[in-house]
Steps between C-alpha positions, in 0.01 A plus 500: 500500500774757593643424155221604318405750670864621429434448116183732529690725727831553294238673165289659746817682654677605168176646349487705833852573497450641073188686611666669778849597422516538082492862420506560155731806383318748307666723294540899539567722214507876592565832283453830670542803259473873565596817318451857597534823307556859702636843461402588172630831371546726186758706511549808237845641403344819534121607586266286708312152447155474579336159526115433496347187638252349262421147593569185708450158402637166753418116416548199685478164366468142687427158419616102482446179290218392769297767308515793717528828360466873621539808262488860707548801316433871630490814297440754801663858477743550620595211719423165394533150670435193422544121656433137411506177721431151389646145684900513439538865339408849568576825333463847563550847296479904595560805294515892648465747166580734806778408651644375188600130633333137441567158735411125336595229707381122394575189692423128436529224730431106386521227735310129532401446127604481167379826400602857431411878551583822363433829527576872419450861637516812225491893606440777259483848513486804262558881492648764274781684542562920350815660546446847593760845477583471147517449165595251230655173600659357863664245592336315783638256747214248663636258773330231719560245746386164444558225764410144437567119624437181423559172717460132375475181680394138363578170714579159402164463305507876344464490080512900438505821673517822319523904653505769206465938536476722298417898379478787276487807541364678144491858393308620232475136445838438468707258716738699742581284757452131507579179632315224247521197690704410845474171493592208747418160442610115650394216327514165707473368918735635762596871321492858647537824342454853468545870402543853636484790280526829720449723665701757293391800278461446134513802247482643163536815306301556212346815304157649583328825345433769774095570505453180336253204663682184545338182591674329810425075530625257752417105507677290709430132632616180700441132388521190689434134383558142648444163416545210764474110389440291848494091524416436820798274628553409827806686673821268531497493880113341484648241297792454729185494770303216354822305388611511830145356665460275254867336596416495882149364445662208316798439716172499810320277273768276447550455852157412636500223223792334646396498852138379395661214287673447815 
């Protein structure tokens, strides 16, 4: 009898013992990006700059393969904010036409599935510009001071993570200061990486008519994206664990058969 019961025993134990002490290891993959613009000025050789404030746009974008998705955008003058949640990313944007600066921070975190998530924040504002005191042509030096980061992160079941900036600053339409894509990408489990750009003032001199109305633009924006692929696999120190019980069961087992036969 104490044999059998042994042989019902030894399963019962080991299911118990999987039940109980496997964890499975689920994956993280993490991108935080932000960027900041400030301190916008125009600065005339000779006579003074006058800037308008004419709109403000911000948009913030969220969503994930589960089907989740969350698209915020707010046109209000002259501050405009905007944010977006869903499960694993979030994203937020804000533009002052006023204070001449713009935030967009976006930040994705992916854990326990195979899955992924992405999202984006994007600030505008607009304004014109006249250069007062004179006549003819002037050469104008604008400056500003954009700060941004990214930070990436997968573990050892991580298949992409991606952080990317960028902005342009237009007048008249034309492209005076820009940064087309900052880009930071890891492809693969068990990678980190990053970027800084900033703080430090940026400028440029080009040629404006005095009394003229010049259009001023600014759109800048932070993207993050991950993709996890999980298998849930028990961690090697359950299997160590159950390896182990299953040994002493049997060496117990093995035992109690001799003394019975005994």
């Amino acid at each position: 009898m104490r044999v059998k019961s042994l042989k019902v025993f030894v399963p019962v134990l080991l299911f118990g013992l999987l039940l109980s002490a496997s964890s499975i290891a689920h994956a993280d993959t993490v991108v935080i990006t932000s960027f900041s613009f400030s301190n916008l000025q125009f600065n005339p050789a000779t006579g003074t700059a006058v800037f308008t404030p004419t709109g403000a746009s911000a948009r913030a974008q969220a969503t994930n393969s589960l089907g989740e998705t969350q698209d915020i955008t707010t046109n209000t003058f002259p501050i405009s904010q905007a944010m977006a949640v869903v499960t694993f990313a979030n994203a937020s944007a804000s533009a002052s036409a006023t204070n001449q600066n713009a935030n967009a921070t976006s930040f994705v975190s992916v854990g326990g599935c195979t899955c992924s998530a992405s999202s984006f924040g994007l600030s505008i504002f607009t304004g014109t510009l006249v250069i007062l005191g004179g006549e003819g042509n002037v050469d104008v030096t604008v400056s500003i001071m954009p700060f941004a980061t990214g930070q990436i992160t997968t573990d050892q079941f991580g298949v992409r993570a991606e952080a990317d900036v960028f902005y342009n600053l237009l007048v008249n339409g034309r492209s005076v200061l820009s940064q087309d894509e900052l880009l930071r990408e890891v492809v693969g489990p068990n990678q980190t990486g990053g970027f800084q750009l900033g703080p430090v003032q940026i400028s440029r001199v080009f040629s404006l008519q005095f009394g003229a109305v010049n259009t001023v633009e600014l759109r800048m924006g932070a993207t993050s994206f991950g993709m996890n692929d999980v298998n849930e696999v028990p961690e090697p120190a359950t299997v160590a664990l159950l390896v182990s019980g299953l040994g002493f069961m049997a060496g117990v087992l093995k035992k109690r058969r001799k003394t019975v036969d005994r």
